[in-house]
LUMKERO-666810 format. One record per residue (C-alpha): residue number from 1; residue in three letters; x, y, z. Coordinates in nm, 4 decimals. Layout:
BEGIN
SITE num residuo        X        Y        Z
SITE NUM     ala        X        Y        Z
...
END
This chain:
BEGIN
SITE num residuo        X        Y        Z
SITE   1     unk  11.1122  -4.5192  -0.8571
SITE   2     unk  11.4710  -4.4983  -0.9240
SITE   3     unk  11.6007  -4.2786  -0.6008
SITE   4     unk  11.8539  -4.0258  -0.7618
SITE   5     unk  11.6005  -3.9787  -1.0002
SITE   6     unk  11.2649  -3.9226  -0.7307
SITE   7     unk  11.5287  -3.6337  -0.5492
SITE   8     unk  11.6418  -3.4520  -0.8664
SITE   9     unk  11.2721  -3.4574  -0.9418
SITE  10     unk  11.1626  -3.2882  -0.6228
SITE  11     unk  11.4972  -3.0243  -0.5899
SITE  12     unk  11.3582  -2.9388  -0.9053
SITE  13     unk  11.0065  -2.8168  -0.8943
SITE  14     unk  11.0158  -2.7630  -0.5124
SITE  15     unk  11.1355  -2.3851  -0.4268
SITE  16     unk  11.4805  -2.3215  -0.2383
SITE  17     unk  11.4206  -2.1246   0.0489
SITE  18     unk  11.7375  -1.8909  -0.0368
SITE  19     unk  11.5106  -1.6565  -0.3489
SITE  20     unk  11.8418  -1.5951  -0.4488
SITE  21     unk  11.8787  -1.9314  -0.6067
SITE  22     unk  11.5169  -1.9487  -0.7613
SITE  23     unk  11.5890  -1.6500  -0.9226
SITE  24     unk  11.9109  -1.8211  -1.0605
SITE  25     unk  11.7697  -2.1325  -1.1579
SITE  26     unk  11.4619  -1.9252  -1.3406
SITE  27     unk  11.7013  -1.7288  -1.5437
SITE  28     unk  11.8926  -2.0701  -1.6330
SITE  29     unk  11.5630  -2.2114  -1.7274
SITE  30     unk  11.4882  -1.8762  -1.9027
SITE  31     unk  11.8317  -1.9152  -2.0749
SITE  32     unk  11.7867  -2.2512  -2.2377
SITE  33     unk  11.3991  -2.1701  -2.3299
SITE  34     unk  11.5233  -1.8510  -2.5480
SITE  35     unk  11.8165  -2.0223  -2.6662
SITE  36     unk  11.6071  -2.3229  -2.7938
SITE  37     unk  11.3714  -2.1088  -2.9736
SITE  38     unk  11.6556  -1.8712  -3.1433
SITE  39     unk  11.8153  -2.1774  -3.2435
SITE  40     unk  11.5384  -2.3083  -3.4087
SITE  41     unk  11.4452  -2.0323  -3.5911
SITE  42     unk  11.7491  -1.9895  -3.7059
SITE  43     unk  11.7650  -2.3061  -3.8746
SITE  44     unk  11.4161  -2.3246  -4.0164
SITE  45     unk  11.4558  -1.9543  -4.1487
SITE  46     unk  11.8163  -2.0575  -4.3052
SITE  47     unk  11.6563  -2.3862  -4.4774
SITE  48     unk  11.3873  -2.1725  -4.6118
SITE  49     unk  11.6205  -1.9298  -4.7450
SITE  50     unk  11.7566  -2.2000  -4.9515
SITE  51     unk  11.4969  -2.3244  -5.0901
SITE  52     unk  11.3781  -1.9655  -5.1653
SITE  53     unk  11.7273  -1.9128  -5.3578
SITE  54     unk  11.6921  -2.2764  -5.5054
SITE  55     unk  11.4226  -2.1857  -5.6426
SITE  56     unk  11.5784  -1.9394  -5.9069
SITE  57     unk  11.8179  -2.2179  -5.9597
SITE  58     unk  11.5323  -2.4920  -6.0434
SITE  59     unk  11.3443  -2.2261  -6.2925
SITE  60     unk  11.6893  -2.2066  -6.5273
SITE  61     unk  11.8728  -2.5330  -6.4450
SITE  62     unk  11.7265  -2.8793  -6.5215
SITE  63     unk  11.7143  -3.2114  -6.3420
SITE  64     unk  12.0304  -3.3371  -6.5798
SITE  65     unk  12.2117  -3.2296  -6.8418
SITE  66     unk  12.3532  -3.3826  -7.1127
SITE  67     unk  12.6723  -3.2454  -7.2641
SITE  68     unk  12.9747  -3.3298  -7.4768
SITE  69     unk  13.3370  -3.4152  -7.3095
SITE  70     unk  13.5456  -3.2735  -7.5955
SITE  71     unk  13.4671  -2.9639  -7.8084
SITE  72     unk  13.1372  -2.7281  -7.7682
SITE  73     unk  12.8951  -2.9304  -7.9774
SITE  74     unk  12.7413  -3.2677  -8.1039
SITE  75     unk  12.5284  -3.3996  -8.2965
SITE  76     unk  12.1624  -3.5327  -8.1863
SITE  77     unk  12.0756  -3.8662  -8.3559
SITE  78     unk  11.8250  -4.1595  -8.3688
SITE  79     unk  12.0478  -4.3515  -8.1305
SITE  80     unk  12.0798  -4.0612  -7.8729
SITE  81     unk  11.6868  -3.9960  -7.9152
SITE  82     unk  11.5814  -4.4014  -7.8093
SITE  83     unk  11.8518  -4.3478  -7.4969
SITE  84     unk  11.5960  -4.0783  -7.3536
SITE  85     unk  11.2871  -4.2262  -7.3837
SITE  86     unk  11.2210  -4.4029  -7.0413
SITE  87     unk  10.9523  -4.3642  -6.8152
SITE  88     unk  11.1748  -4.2200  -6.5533
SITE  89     unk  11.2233  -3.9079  -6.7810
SITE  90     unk  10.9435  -3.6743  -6.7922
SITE  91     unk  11.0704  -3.4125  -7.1027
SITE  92     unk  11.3812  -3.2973  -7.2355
SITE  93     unk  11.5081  -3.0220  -7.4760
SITE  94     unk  11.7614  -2.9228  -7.6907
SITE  95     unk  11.9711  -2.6262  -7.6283
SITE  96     unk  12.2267  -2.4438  -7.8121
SITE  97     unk  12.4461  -2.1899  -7.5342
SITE  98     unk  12.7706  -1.9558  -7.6971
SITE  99     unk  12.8659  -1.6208  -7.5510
SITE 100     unk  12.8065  -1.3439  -7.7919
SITE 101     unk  12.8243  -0.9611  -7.7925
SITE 102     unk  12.5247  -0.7855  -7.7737
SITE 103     unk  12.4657  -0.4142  -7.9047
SITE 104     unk  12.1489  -0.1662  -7.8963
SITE 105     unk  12.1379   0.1880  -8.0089
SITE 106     unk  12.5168   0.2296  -7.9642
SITE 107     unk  12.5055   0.0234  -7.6386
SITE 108     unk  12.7004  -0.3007  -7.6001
SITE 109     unk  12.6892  -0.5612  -7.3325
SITE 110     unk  12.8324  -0.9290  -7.3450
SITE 111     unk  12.6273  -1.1994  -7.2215
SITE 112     unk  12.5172  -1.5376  -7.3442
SITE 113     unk  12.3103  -1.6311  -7.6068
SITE 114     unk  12.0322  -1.9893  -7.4893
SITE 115     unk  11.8787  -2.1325  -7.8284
SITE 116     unk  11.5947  -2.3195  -7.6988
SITE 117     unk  11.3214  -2.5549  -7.8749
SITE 118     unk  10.9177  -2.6226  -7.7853
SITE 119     unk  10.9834  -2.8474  -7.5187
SITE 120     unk  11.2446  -2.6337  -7.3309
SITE 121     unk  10.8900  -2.4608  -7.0974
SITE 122     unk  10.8427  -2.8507  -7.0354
SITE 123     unk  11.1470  -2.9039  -6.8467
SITE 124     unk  11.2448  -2.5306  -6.7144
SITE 125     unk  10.9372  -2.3076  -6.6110
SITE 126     unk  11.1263  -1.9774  -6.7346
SITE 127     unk  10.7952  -1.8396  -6.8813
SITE 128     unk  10.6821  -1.7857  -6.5109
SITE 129     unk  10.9873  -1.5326  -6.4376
SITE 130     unk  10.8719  -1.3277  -6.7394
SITE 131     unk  10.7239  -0.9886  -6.5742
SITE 132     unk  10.7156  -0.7304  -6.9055
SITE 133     unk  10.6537  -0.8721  -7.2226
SITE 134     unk  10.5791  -1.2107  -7.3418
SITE 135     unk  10.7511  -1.6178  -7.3619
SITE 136     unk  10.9544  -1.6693  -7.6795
SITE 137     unk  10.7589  -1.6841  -7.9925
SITE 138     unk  10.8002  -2.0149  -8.1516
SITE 139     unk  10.6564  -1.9076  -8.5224
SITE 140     unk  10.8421  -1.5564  -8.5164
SITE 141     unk  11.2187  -1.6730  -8.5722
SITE 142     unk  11.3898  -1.3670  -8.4129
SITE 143     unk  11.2446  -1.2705  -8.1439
SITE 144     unk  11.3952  -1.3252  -7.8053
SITE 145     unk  11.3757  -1.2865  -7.4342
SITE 146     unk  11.6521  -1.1085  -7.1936
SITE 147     unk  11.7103  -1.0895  -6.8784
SITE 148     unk  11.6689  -0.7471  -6.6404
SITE 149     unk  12.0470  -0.7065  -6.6511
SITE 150     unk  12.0649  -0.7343  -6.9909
SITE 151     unk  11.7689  -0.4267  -7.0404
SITE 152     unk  11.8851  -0.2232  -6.7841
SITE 153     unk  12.2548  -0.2346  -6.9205
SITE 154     unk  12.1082  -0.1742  -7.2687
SITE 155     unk  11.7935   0.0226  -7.2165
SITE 156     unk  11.5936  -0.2409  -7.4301
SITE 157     unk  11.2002  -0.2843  -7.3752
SITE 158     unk  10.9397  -0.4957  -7.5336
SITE 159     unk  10.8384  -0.4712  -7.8915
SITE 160     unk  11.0409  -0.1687  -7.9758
SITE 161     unk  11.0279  -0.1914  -8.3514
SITE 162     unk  11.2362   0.1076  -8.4275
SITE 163     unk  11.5442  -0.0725  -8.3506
SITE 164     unk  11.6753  -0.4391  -8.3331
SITE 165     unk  11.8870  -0.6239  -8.0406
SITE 166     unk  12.2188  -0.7195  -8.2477
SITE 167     unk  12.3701  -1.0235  -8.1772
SITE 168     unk  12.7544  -1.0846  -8.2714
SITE 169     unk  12.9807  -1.3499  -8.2206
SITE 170     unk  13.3054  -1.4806  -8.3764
SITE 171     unk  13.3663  -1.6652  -8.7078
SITE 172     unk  13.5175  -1.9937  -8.6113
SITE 173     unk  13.9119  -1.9796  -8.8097
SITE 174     unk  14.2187  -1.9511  -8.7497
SITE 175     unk  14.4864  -1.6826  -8.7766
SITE 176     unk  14.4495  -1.2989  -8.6796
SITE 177     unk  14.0989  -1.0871  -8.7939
SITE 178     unk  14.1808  -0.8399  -9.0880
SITE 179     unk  13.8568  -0.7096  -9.0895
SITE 180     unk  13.6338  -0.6850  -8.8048
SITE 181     unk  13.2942  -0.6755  -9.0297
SITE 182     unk  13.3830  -0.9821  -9.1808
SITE 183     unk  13.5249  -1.2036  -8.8407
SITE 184     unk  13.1944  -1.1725  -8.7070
SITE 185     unk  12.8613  -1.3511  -8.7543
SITE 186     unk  12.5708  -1.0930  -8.6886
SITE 187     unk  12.1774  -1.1476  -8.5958
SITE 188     unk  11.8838  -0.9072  -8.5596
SITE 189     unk  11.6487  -1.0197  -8.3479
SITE 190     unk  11.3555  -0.8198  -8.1755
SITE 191     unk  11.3140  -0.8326  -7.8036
SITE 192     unk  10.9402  -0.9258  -7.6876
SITE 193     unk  10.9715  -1.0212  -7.3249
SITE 194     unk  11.1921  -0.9640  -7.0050
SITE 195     unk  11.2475  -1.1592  -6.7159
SITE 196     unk  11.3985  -1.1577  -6.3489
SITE 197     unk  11.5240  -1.4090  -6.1855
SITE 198     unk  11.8821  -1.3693  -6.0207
SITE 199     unk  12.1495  -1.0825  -6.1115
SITE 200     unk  12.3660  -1.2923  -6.2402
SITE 201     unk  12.1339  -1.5104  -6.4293
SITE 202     unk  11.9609  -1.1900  -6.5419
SITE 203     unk  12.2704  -1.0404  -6.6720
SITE 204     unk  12.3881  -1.3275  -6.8203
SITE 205     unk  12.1282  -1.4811  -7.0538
SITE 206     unk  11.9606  -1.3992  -7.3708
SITE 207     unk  11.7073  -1.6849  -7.4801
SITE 208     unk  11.6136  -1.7300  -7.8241
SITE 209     unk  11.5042  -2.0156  -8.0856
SITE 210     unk  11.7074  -2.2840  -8.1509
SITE 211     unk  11.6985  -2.2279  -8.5255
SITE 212     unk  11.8292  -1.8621  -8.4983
SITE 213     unk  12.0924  -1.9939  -8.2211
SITE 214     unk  12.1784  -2.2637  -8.5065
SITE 215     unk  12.2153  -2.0130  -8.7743
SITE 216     unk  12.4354  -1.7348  -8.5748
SITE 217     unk  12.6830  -1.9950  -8.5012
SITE 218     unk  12.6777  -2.1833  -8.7980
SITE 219     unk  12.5623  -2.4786  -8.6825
SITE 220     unk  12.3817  -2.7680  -8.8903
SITE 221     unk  12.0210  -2.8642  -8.8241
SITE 222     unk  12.1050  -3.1599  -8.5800
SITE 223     unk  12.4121  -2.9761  -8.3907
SITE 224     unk  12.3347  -2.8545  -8.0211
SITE 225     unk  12.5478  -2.7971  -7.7777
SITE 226     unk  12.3328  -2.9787  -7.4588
SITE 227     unk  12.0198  -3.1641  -7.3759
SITE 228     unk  11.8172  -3.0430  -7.0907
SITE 229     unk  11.6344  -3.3531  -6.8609
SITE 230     unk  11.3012  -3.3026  -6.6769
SITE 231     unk  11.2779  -3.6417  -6.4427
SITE 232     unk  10.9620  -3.7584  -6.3086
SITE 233     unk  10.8423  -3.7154  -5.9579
SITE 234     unk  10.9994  -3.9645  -5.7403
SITE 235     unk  11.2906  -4.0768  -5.9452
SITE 236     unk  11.5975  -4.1096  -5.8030
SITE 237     unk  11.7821  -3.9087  -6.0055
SITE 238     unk  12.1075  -3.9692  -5.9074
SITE 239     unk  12.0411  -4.3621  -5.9649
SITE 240     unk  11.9077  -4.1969  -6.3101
SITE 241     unk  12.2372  -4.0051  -6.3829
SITE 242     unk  12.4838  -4.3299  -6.3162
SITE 243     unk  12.2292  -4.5230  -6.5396
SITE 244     unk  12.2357  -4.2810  -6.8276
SITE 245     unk  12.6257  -4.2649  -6.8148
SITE 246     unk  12.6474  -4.5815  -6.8510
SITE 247     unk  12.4242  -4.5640  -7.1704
SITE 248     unk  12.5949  -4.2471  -7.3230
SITE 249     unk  12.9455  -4.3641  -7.2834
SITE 250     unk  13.2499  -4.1520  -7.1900
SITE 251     unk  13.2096  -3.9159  -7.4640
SITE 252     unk  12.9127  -3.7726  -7.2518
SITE 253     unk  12.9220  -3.5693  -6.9597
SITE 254     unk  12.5641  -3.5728  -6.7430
SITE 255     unk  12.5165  -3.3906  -6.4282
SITE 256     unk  12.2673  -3.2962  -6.2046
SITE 257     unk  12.1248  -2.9261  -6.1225
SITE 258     unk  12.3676  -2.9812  -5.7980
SITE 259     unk  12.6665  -3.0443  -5.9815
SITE 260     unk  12.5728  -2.7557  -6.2117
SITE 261     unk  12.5180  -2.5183  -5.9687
SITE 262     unk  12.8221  -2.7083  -5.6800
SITE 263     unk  12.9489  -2.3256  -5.6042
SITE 264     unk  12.6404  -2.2040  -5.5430
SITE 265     unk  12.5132  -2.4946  -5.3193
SITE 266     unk  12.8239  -2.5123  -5.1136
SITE 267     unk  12.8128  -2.1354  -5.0092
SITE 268     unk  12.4400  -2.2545  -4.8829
SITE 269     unk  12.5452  -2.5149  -4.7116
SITE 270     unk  12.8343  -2.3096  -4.5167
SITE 271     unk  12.6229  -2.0257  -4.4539
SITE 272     unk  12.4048  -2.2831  -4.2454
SITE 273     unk  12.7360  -2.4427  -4.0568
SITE 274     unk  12.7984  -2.0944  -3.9489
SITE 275     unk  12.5012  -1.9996  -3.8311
SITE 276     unk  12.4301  -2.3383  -3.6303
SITE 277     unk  12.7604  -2.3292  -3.4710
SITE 278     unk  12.7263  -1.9361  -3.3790
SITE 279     unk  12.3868  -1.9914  -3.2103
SITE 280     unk  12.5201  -2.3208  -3.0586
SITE 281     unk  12.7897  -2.0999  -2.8800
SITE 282     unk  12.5597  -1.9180  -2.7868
SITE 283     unk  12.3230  -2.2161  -2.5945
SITE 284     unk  12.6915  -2.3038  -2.4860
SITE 285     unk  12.7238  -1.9416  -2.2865
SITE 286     unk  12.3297  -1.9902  -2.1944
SITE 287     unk  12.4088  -2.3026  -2.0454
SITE 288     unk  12.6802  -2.1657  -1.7896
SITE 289     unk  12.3671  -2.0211  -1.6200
SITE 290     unk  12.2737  -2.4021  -1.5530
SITE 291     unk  12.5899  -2.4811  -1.3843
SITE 292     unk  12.5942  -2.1787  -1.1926
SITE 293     unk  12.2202  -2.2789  -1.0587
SITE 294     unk  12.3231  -2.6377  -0.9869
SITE 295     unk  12.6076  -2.5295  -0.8073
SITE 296     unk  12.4372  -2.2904  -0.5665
SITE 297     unk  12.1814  -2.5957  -0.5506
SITE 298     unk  12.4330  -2.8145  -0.4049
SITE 299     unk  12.6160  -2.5572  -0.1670
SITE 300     unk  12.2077  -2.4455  -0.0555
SITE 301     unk  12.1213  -2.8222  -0.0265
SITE 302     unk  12.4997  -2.9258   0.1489
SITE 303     unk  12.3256  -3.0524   0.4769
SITE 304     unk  12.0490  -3.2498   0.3062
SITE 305     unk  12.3281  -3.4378   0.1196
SITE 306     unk  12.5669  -3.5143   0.4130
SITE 307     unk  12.1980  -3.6989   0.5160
SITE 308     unk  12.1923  -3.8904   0.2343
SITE 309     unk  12.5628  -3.9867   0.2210
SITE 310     unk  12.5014  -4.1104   0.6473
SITE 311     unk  12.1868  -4.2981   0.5031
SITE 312     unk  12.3719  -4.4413   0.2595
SITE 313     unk  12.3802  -4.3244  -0.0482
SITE 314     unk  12.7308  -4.2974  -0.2326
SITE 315     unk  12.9107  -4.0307  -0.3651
SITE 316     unk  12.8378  -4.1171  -0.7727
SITE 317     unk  12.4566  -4.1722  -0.6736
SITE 318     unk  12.4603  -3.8089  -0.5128
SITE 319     unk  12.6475  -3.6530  -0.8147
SITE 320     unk  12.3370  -3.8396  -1.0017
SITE 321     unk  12.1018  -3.6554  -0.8759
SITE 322     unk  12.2672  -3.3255  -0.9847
SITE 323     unk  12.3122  -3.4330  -1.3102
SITE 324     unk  11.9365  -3.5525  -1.3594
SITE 325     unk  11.8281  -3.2372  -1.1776
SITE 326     unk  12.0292  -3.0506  -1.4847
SITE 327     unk  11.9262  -3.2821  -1.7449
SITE 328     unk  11.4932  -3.2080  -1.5895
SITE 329     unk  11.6029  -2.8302  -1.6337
SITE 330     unk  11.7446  -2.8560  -1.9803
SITE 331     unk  11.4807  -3.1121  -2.1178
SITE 332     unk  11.1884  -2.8485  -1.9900
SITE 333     unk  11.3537  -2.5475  -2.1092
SITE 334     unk  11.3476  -2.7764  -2.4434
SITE 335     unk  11.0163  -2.8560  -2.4218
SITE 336     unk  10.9098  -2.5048  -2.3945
SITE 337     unk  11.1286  -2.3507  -2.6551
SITE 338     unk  11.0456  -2.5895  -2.9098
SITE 339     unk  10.6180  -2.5508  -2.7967
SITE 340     unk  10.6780  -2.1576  -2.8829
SITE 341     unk  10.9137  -2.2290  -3.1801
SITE 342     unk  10.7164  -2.4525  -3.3654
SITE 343     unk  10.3605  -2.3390  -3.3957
SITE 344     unk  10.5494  -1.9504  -3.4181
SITE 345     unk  10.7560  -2.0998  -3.7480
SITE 346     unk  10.4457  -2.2796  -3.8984
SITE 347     unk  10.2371  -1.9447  -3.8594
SITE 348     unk  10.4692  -1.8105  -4.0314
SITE 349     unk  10.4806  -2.0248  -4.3186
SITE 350     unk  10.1197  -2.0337  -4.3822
SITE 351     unk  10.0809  -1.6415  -4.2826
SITE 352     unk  10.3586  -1.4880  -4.3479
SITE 353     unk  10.3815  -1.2064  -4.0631
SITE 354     unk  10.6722  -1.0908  -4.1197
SITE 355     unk  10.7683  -0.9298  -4.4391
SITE 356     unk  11.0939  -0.8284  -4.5921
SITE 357     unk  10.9266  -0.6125  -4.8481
SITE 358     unk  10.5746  -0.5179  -4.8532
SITE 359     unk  10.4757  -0.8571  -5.0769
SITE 360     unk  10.7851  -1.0427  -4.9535
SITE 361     unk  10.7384  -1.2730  -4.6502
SITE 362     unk  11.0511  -1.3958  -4.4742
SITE 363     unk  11.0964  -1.7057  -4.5714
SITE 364     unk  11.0466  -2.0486  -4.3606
SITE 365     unk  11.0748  -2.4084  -4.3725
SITE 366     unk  10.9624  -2.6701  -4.1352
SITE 367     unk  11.1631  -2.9894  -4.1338
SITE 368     unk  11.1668  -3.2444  -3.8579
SITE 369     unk  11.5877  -3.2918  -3.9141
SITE 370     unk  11.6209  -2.8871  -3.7432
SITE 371     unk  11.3742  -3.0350  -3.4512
SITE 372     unk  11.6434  -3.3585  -3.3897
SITE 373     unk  11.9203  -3.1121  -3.4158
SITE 374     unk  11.8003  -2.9199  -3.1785
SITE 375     unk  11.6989  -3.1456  -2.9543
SITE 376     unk  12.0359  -3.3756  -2.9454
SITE 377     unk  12.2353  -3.0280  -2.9285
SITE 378     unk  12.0439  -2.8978  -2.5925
SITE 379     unk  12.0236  -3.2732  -2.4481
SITE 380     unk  12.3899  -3.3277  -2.5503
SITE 381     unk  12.4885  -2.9554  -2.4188
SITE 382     unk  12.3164  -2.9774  -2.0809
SITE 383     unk  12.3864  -3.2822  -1.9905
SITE 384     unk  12.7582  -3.1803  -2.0248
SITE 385     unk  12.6677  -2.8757  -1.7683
SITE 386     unk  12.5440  -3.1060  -1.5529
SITE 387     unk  12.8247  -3.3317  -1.5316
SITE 388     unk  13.0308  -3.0349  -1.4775
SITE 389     unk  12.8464  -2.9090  -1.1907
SITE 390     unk  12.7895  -3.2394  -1.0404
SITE 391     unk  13.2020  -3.2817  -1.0301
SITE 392     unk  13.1791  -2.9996  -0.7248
SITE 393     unk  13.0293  -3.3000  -0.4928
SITE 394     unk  13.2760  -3.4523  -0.2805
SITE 395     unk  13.3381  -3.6542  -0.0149
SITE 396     unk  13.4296  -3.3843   0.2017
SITE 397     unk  13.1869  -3.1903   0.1140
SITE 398     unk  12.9166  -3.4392   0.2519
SITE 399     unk  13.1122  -3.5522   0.5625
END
C-alpha cells in the first residue's frame, strides 16, 4: 500500500487524543457534508425552475419559426408547402400576428392579435392553458381566446353576448388620419375562452382564426405573416434549422424557440451562474474549517512526523500525507452529502413535500451534470485546502 497514503488513512479515522481537535475535524467534516447537500439542491431546484418556466415558453412558442426578412408578411405557396414536408417535421401552422387596440364596454387595452389555423393545437398545446371557457371555435369565425391580462384589464368573461370584444387596428396609407373612424379597420368578435400562462404572455395575446386575422388586416387568402414548426422527437433541430435555411433562401428568417425567447433564456442561465458561484463561496468559507483541522493535525501529530522524517521519509512525502488526509475528509463529507441530497431531491420530485402553494410543489430536477459539478467543485476545492495546510510542514518543523 502506497505509505503516505496507509498514514493519512489511519490519522484519519483514528481519534486524536487532544478532543479539541476531533471536535474540529467533526465540524470540518460537518462543514463540507452541509455544504455538499445545499449545493446540490441548489442546483437541482434552479434546473427545475427552468424547466418549470420553460414550460410556459414551449406551450406558446414552437420548435421553429418561419418568418419573412423584409416587410411583415408573405405569401404561402406550393413551393413553400413541398419545403415542409419531411419526416423530421411533425406539424406546422400558419399564423397571422399584428398589434391591435382592443376595446370592451368603454375599456381599452392594446395587445396583440394571433390568427391561427386547425393545425396550430398540433404544434403549440395552448388549449391545455385554457382554465374558463373553451379552445377557439374553428366553424364560429369570430370568436376568440384572451389571455388573463387581457380580461382582467378589460373585465371580459366567456360567452357574454350582450357585448362584443372590438378589435381595431390601422389602415395601411400614407399621410396624416383626417378621420379617425375611417383610418381604422374594426372587428367584433365574441370571447369564449381564457387562458393563463405567463403575465406577459397573458397580457399580450389575443388568439383568433386565421380568416378573421386575414380580414382585419386586409390580407389575401394566402398572406400570413409566419409558419409555426412542430419537429419530431429526436430531431436535431438545430441540424433541422441550418437545413431549412438553406432551402428557404435569404429571404427567410427561421429560428428556434431559443432564439425566440434568447432574453428570456439568458436571464435563466445567469440566475444559475449566480447561485452556483454564491453557494461555491460558501463551500469555499466551509472549507477553511478543513485547513484549520489539518493544521492542528500536524502541530498535535509534530513528534510522530519528526519519526518519520529520522526513518526516512522526505519532506514532500510528509506534506502527502496531509494532503490525502484532506482529500479522505473532503471525498467522505462528499459522499455523505450527495447520499442525503440525492434520494432527498428524487423524493421530492416524485412526492412533492414541499409546496409553494397548496397544489404547487417546489419544483426539482435530477440531472447527473449538477452531481459532476458538484463533485469536481468539492474534490477541486479541498484538495486546494489541503495543499494549503500541508505548506505549514517544514523541515524545521520535523527536525
Amino acid at each position: 500500500m502506497n505509505f503516505p497514503f496507509y498514514i493519512a488513512k489511519r490519522y484519519l479515522f483514528s481519534k486524536s487524543s487532544n478532543n479539541a481537535i476531533n471536535i474540529i475535524t467533526s465540524i470540518a467534516t460537518l462543514g463540507v457534508i452541509v455544504s455538499s447537500i445545499a449545493l446540490f439542491v441548489v442546483l437541482s431546484v434552479f434546473s427545475g425552475l427552468k424547466n418549470f418556466s420553460l414550460s410556459f415558453i414551449r406551450t406558446v412558442d414552437p420548435d421553429l419559426k418561419i418568418t419573412s426578412v423584409e416587410g411583415k408578411s408573405f405569401f404561402y405557396s406550393d413551393s413553400i408547402q413541398r419545403l415542409l414536408i419531411k419526416d423530421k417535421i411533425a406539424s406546422y401552422t400558419k399564423v397571422i400576428e399584428e398589434r391591435v387596440f382592443l376595446n370592451y364596454n368603454d375599456k381599452s387595452h392594446v395587445a396583440s392579435i394571433k390568427g391561427v389555423d386547425t393545425n396550430y393545437l398540433y404544434v403549440n398545446r395552448l388549449d391545455t392553458a385554457v382554465y374558463f371557457g373553451n379552445w377557439l371555435n374553428y366553424s364560429a369565425k369570430h370568436t376568440v381566446v384572451v389571455g388573463s391580462g387581457i380580461a382582467n384589464a378589460l373585465s371580459i368573461g366567456a360567452y357574454d353576448f350582450l357585448e362584443s370584444l372590438k378589435i381595431f387596428v390601422p389602415k395601411p396609407g400614407k399621410g396624416y388620419i383626417t378621420s379617425p373612424k375611417t383610418a381604422f379597420s374594426q372587428v367584433n368578435t365574441q370571447p369564449i375562452g381564457v387562458y393563463r400562462l405567463t403575465d406577459d404572455i397573458d397580457k399580450k395575446y389575443v388568439f383568433a382564426n386565421l380568416d378573421l386575422a386575414q380580414d382585419l388586416l386586409n390580407y389575401k387568402p394566402d398572406q400570413i405573416t409566419a409558419i409555426e414548426i412542430k419537429v419530431n422527437e429526436k430531431v436535431n433541430i438545430k441540424k433541422l434549422q441550418s437545413n431549412l435555411q438553406k432551402e428557404f433562401g435569404s429571404k427567410f428568417k427561421i429560428q428556434t424557440r431559443e432564439q425566440l425567447n434568447s432574453v428570456f433564456y439568458k436571464m435563466l442561465n445567469t440566475e444559475n451562474l449566480v447561485s452556483y458561484l454564491v453557494f461555491t463561496l460558501i463551500l469555499v468559507i466551509a472549507l477553511f474549517n478543513v485547513i484549520g483541522a489539518i493544521v492542528m493535525m500536524i502541530i498535535d501529530k509534530r513528534d510522530n512526523l519528526k519519526t518519520l522524517f529520522h526513518l526516512g521519509a522526505d519532506i514532500k512525502e510528509i506534506r502527502k500525507v496531509f494532503v490525502l488526509q484532506g482529500f479522505l475528509l473532503t471525498l467522505f463529507g462528499l459522499v455523505v452529502g450527495l447520499s442525503i441530497a440525492i434520494p432527498f431531491v428524487l423524493l421530492q420530485k416524485k412526492y412533492g413535500f414541499i409546496m409553494i402553494t397548496q397544489t404547487l410543489a417546489y419544483p426539482v430536477d435530477f440531472h447527473l451534470i449538477n452531481v459532476m459539478l458538484v463533485v469536481f467543485t468539492i474534490i477541486v476545492l479541498g484538495f486546494i485546502a489541503a495543499k494549503i495546510a500541508s505548506a505549514r510542514i517544514s523541515k524545521k518543523l520535523v527536525e
